[in-house]
C-alpha positions, 0 to 999 in steps of 0.5 A: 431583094436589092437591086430586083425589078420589084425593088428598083421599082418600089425605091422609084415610087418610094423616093417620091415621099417626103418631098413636098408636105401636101402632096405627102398628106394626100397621099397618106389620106388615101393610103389609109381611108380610101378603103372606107370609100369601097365601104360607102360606095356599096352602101350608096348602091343598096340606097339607090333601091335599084335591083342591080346595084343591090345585087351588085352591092351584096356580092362586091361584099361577099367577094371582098370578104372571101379574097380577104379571108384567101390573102390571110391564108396566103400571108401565113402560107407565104409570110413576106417582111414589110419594106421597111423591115429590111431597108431604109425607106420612105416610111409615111404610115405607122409601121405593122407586123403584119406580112407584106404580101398580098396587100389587103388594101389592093385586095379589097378594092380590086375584089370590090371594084372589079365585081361592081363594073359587071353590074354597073360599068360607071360606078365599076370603072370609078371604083377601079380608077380608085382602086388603082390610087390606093394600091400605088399610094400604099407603095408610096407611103412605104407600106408595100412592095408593088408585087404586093399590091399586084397580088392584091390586085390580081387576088380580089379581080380573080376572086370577084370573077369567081364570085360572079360566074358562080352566082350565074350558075343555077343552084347559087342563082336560086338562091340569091333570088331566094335570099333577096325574096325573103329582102324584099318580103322584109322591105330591105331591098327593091322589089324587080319585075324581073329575076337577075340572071345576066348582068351583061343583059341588064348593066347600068347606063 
């Protein structure tokens, strides 16, 4: 592993940590919090009772979990030691057993973000921008490698392709127009004049 491009790179990013205090501080907070962010960012969606970003909303949150249920079985399948379980680092987190690949961190903003931007190109590309912070500062901190945050990433963006192409097939479509009928009927989510079979027809501005 020493010496590998991932390695070099990794003691690149790394070796930014511990130089200066706040810049350490604010890298920490996103390293851990900014998944809390994805979180709000769906529930602010829903409360716009737009029929999109209701749709986009629900689906971001079955894509996050579908690739988060995928990384656990890649992890077990294919178990990767932490960064700091086998060299000296930059350590700015408590440590976890947990393997190191992929990063569920990178996984779960990617698998939101990247869902969102087929509804909601605005949100989506703020989503993603910060997506894109979180995977370099969990890198940073020491919690990962930067092919573990790339497989994350590459995990939750395929993953929530998959999600989308599937909820535009005809049997799932139904469905989805069936479930948030029975939303609608219970006043839990926006009433449309229309059924939501295209999001490239009908993105938010």
């Amino acid at each position: 592993m020493s010496g590998s491009p991932d390695y070099d790179l990794f003691r690149a990013i790394n070796g930014l940590a511990g130089r200066n205090p706040a810049v350490d501080a604010i890298v920490v907070a996103c390293a851990k919090f900014l998944p809390v962010v994805f979180a709000l960012a769906l529930v602010g969606l829903w409360l716009t009772w737009r029929p999109t970003n209701q749709r986009a909303a629900f689906l971001a949150g079955v894509s996050a979990l579908v690739a988060l249920g995928i990384g656990q079985l890649i992890g077990m399948a294919l178990p990767r030691p932490r960064p700091y379980l086998t060299h000296q680092v930059n350590l700015l987190i408590s440590p976890t057993a947990d393997t190191s690949f992929p990063s569920d961190h990178a996984t779960l903003g990617f698998a939101v973000a990247v869902l969102v931007w087929r509804y909601n190109r605005r949100a989506g590309s703020v989503l993603l921008l910060i997506a894109l912070i979180l995977a370099f500062a969990r890198v940073f901190v020491g919690a990962h490698y930067p092919t573990d945050v790339l497989g994350g990433a590459m995990l939750g963006t395929l993953t929530s392709i998959g999600i989308a192409l599937l909820s535009e097939s005809s049997p799932l479509r139904n469905w989805l127009n069936a479930f948030f009928a029975l939303l609608i009927r219970w006043r839990l989510a926006a009433r449309s004049p229309e059924t939501i079979a295209d999001p490239s027809t009908i993105r938010s501005k």
